[in-house]
C-alpha positions as CSV (number, residue, x, y, z in Angstrom):
1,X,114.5,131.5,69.2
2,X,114.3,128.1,69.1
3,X,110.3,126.9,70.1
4,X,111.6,123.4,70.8
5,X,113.8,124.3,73.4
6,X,113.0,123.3,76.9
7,X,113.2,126.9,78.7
8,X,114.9,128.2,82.3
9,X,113.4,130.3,84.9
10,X,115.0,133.5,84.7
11,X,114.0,134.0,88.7
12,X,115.0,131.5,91.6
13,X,114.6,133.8,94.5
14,X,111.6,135.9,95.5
15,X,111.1,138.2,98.6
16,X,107.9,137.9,100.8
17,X,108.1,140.5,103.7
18,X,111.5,141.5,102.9
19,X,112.7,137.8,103.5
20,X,114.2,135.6,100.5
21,X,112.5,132.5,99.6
22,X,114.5,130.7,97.2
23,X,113.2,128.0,95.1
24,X,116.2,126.0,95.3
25,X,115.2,125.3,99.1
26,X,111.5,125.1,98.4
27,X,112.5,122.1,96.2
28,X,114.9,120.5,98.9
29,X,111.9,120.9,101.5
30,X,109.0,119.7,99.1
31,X,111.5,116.6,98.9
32,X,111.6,116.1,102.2
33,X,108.0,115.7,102.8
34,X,107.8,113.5,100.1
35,X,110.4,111.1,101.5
36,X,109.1,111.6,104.8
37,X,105.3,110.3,103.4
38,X,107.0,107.6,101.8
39,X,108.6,106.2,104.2
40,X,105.9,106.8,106.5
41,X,103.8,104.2,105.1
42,X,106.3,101.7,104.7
43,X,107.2,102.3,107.7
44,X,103.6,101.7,109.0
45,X,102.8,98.6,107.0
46,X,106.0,96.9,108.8
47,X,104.2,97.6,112.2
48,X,106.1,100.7,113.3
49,X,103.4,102.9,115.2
50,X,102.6,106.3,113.3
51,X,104.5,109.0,112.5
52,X,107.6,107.5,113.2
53,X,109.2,108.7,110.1
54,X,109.4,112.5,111.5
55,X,111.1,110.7,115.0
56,X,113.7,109.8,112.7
57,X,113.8,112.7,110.0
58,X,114.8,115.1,112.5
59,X,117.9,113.4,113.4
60,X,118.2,112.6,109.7
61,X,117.9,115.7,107.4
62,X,120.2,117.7,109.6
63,X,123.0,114.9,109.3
64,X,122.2,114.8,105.9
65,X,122.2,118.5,104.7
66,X,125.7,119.1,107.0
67,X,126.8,115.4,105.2
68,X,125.9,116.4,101.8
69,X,127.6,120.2,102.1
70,X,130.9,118.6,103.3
71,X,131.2,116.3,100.6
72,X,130.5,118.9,98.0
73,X,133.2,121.3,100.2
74,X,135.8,118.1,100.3
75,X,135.3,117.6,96.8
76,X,135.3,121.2,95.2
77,X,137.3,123.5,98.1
78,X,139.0,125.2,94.7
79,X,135.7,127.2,95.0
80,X,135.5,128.1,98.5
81,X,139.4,127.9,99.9
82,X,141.5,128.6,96.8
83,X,142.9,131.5,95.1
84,X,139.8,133.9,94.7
85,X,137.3,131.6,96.5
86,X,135.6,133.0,99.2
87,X,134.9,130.6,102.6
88,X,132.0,132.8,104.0
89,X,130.1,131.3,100.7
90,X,130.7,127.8,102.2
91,X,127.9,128.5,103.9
92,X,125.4,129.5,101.2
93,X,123.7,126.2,100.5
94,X,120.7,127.8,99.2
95,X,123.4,128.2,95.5
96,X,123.5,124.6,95.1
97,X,126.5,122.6,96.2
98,X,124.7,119.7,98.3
99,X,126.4,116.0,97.4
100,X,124.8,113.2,97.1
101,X,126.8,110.9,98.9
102,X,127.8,112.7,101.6
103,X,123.8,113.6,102.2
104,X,123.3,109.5,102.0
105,X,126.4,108.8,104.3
106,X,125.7,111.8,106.8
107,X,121.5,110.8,106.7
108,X,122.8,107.1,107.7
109,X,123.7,108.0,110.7
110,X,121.6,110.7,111.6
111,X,119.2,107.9,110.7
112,X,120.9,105.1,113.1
113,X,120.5,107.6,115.6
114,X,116.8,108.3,115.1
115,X,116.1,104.4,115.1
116,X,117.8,103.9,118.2
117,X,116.1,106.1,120.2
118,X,112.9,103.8,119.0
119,X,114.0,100.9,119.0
120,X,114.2,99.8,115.3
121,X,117.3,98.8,113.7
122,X,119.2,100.7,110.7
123,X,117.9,97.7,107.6
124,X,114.4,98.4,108.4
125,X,114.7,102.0,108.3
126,X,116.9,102.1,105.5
127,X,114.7,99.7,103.4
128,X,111.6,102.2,104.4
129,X,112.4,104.9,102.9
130,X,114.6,103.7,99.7
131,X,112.3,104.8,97.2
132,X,111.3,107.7,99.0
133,X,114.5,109.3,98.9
134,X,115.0,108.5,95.0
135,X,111.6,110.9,95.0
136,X,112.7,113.2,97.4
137,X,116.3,113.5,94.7
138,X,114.3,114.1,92.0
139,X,112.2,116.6,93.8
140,X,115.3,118.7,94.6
141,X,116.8,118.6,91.2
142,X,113.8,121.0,90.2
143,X,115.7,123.7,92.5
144,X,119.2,123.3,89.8
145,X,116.9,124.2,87.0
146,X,115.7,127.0,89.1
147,X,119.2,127.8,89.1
148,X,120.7,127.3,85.9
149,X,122.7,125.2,86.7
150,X,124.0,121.4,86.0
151,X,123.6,121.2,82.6
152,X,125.1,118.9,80.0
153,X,126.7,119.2,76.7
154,X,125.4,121.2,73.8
155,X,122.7,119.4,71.6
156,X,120.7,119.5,68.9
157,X,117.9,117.3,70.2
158,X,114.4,118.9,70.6
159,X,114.7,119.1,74.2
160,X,117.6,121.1,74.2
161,X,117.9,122.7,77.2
162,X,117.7,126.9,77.1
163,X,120.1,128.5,80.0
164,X,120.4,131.7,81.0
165,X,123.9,133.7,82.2
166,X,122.7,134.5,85.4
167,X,123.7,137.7,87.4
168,X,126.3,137.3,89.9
169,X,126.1,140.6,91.6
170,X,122.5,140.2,91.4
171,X,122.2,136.4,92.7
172,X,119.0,134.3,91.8
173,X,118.5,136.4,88.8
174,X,119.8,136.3,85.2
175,X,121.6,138.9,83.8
176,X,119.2,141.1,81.5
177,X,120.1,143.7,78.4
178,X,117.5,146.4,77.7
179,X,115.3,144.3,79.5
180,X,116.0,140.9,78.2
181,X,117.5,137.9,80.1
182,X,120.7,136.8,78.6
183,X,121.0,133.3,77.5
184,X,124.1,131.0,76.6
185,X,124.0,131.0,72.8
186,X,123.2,127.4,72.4
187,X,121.2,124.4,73.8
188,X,122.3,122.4,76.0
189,X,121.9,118.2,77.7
190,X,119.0,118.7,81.1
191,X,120.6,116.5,82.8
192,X,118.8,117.6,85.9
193,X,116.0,116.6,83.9
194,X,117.6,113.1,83.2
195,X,118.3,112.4,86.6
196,X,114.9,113.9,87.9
197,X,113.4,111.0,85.2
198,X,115.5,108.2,86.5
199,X,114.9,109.1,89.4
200,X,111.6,108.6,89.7
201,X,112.1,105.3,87.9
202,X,114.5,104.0,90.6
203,X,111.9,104.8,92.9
204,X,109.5,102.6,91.4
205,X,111.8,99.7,90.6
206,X,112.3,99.8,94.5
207,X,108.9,99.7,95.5
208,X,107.7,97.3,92.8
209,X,110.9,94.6,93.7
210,X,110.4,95.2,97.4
211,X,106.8,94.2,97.1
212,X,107.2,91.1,94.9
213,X,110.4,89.8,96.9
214,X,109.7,91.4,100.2
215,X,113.6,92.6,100.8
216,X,115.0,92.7,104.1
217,X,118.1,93.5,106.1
218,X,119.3,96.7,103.8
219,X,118.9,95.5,100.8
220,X,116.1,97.4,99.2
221,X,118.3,100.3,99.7
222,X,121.0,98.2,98.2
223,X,119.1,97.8,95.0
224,X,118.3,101.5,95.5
225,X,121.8,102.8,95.8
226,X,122.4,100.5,92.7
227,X,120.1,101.8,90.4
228,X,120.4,105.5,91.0
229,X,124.5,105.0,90.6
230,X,123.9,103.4,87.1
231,X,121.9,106.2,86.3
232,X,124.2,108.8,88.0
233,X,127.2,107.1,86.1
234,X,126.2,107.8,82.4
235,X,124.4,111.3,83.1
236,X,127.7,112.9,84.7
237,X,129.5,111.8,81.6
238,X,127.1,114.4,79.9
239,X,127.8,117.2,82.3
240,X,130.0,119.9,81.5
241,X,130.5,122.4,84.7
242,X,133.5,122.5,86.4
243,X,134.2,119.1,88.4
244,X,137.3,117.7,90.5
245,X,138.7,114.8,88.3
246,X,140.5,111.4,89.5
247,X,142.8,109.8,86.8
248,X,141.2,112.1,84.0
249,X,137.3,111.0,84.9
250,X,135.0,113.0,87.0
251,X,135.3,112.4,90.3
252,X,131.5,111.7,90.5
253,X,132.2,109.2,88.4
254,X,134.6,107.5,89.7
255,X,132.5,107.7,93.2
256,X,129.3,106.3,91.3
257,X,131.4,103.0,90.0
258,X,133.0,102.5,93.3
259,X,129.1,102.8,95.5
260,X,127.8,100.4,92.7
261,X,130.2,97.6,93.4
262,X,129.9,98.0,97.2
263,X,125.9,98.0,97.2
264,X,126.3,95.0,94.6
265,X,128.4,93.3,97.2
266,X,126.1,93.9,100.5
267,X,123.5,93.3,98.3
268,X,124.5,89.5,97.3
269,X,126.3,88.7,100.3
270,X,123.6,90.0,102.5
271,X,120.3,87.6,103.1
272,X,117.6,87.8,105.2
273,X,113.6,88.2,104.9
274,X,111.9,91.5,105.7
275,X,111.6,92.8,109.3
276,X,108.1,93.3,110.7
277,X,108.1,94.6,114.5
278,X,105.3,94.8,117.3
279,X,105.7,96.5,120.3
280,X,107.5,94.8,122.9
281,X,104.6,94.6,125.7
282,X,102.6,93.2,122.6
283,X,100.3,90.8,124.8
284,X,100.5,87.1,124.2
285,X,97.4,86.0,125.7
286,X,93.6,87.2,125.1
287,X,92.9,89.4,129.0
288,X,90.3,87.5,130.9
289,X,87.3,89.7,131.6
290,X,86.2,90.0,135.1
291,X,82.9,88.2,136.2
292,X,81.2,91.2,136.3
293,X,82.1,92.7,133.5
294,X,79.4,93.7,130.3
295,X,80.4,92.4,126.9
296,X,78.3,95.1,125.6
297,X,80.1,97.4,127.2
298,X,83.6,96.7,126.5
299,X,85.3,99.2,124.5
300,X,86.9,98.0,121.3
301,X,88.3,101.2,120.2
302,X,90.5,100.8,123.2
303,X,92.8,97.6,122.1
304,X,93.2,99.6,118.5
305,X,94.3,102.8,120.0
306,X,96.6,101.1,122.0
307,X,98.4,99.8,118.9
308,X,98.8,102.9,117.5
309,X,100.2,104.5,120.6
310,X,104.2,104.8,120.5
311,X,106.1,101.9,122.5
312,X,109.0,101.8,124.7
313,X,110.7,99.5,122.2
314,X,110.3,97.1,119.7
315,X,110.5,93.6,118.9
316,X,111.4,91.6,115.6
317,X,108.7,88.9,114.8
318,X,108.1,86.4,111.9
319,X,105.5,87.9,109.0
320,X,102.7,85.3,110.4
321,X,102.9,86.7,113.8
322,X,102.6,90.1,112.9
323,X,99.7,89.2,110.4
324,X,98.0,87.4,113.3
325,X,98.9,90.6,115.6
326,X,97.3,93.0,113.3
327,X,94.2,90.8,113.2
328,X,93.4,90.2,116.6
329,X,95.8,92.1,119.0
330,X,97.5,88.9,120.2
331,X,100.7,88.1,119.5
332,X,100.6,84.2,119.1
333,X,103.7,81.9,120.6
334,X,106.6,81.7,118.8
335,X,107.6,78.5,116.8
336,X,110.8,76.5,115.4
337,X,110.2,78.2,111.8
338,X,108.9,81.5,113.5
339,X,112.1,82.2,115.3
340,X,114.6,81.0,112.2
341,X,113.5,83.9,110.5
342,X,112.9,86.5,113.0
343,X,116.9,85.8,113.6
344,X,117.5,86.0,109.6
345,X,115.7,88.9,110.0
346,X,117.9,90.6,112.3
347,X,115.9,90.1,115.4
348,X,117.7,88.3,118.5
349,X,115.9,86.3,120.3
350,X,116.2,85.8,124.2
351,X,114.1,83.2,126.3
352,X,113.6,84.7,130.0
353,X,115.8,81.7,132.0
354,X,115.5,81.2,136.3
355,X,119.8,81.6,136.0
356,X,118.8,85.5,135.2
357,X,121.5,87.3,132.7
358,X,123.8,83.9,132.5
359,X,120.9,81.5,131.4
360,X,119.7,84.2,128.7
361,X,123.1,84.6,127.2
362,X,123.4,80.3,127.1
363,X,120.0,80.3,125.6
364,X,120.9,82.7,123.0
365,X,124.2,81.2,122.2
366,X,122.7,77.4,122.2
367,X,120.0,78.8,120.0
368,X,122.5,80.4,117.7
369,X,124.6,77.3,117.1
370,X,121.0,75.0,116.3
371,X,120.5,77.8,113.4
372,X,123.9,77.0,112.0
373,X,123.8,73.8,112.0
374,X,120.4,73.4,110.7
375,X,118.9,71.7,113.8
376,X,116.6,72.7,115.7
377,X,117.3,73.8,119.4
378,X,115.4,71.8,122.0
379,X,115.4,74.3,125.6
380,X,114.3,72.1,128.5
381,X,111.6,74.3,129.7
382,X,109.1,75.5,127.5
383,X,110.0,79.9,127.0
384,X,107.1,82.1,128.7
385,X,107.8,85.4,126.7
386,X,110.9,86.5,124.4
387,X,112.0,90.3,124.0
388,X,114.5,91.5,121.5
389,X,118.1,92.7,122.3
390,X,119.2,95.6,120.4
């Protein structure tokens, strides 16, 4: 027995009340929660009232789980559809067999979905919860060394993983002679280990860039997508189980180089300052009090309650306004410079105009043309209130 060897449950399902609970799930769940947190707060600190995350987590995780199952079914059917596969175990997703990309492509729009129904748009979701779903990855790849399974080439290092044959008529458990589980006779790469590591280092890269240079638009998730493919690139080269290949690399492989050069792409042709929102009836002007009223007995708890409550909808403001918003419950008039970036940051401003519908549009358009060109537009009347389109 080697003492240096990183070791493998021999267990990854356990029975409470006669039910399974399978650790592999308990992993996916615990990363859930964590992404859910994450983006929670960085979903907060962009002005989006609270608990918004699990508004959009229920349209995402299921999109996401059937998303990440189909891509692992499209990409391995060998297992389930071929000659001795067994399609009634395409449904078994507590085995393993959840793909990343199709989890990421079927979230998406789960996500848009979610963000719709509150009025936020995709970028500011997406850029919420980047690191929180490299920590919710690494969270799940606990469940494949639950499962023995994953593992990468045979090594000598000192953390050398130890596997064990597990039982197939006896699922979640290894096999065992005279007692004692049967392990693979030598040591192998944990390269759930790897990718749980770089993982978590993605995630931090995220949050540490986003803070410095205040990302906007999708492109935190960008430089998320980029850094976990990097990492995903070189540790599937390690791997050893059975994978679909494309011109004689894995296919994962292949997917990880092509993802990389698209994220690049959105994420240098892509501009735009991060999106901080306030509710659309966000008042403009301080409420007069009523000659009769008491100061002393105004209630201040009120105006703070009422920014936490949920809105109808949402609208995209500048980083001073919301600053000044958060300070004092006002949302101050909108300037030249304030509406530049609340357009490069994907909010669409729309001046209310006497001509109804038509005079909006004109407003919009003429508006549109003075940020192209660099000049600023001059309306003739001065705007009483601006919502967002969406």
């Amino acid at each position: 027995m080697d003492y240096a060897a990183i070791p493998s449950p021999t267990t990854s399902v356990w029975h409470l009340l006669g039910l399974p609970v399978r650790a592999y799930a308990i992993c996916i769940v615990l990363g859930i929660v964590a992404a859910c947190l994450i983006m929670e707060y960085r979903l907060r600190s962009r002005g989006v009232a609270r608990w918004a995350s699990l508004d959009i987590a229920v349209w995402a995780v299921p999109f996401g789980i059937v998303g990440a199952r189909l891509y692992h079914l499209a990409t391995s059917p060998q297992d389930y559809f071929g000659a001795g596969g067994d399609p009634v175990r395409a449904l078994y997703i507590w085995e393993g067999g959840l793909g990343i990309w199709g989890a990421v492509l079927g979230g998406a729009v789960g996500a848009w979905l979610g963000a719709r129904q509150l009025g936020l748009t995709l970028g500011l979701v997406a850029d919420a919860l980047a690191p929180g779903l490299a920590v919710a990855q690494a969270v799940g790849r606990l469940g494949n060394w639950f499962n023995n399974e994953l593992y990468g080439k045979v090594t000598t290092l000192p953390w050398g993983l130890e596997v064990h044959d597990m039982d197939r008529s006896n699922p979640g458990h290894a096999t065992r002679i005279d007692g004692q589980a049967v392990t693979l006779p030598d040591l192998y790469h944990p390269t759930f280990l790897y990718e749980l590591l770089w993982n978590l280092g993605v995630a931090l890269l995220v949050w540490l860039a986003d803070r410095k240079y205040k990302f906007g638009r999708g492109r935190a998730f960008a430089l998320y997508v980029m850094a976990y493919t990097v990492g995903r690139f070189w540790i599937e080269m390690l791997r050893v189980d059975e994978a679909n290949k494309l011109f004689g690399v894995r296919l994962n492989v292949v997917t990880s180089v092509v993802v990389f050069l698209g994220a690049l792409i959105y994420f240098l042709v892509v501009r735009g300052p991060r999106a901080y929102v306030v509710p659309d009836d966000a008042p403009e002007v301080e409420p007069e009090p009523s000659a009769t009223s008491d100061v002393s007995q105004v209630d201040v708890s009120a105006t703070e309650s009422s920014r936490d409550a949920t809105p109808k909808g949402y609208q995209v403001v500048s980083e001073a306004r919301f600053q000044a918003y958060r300070r004092t419950g006002i949302l101050p008039p909108d300037t030249p410079a304030d509406m530049a970036e609340e357009i490069a940051a994907g909010g669409h401003p729309a001046e209310r105009d006497p001509a109804g519908p038509a005079g909006n549009g004109a407003a919009l358009l003429a508006t549109g043309k003075a940020a192209g060109s660099g000049r600023e537009a001059t309306p003739d009347a001065e705007p009483e209130s601006r919502t967002d389109e969406r």
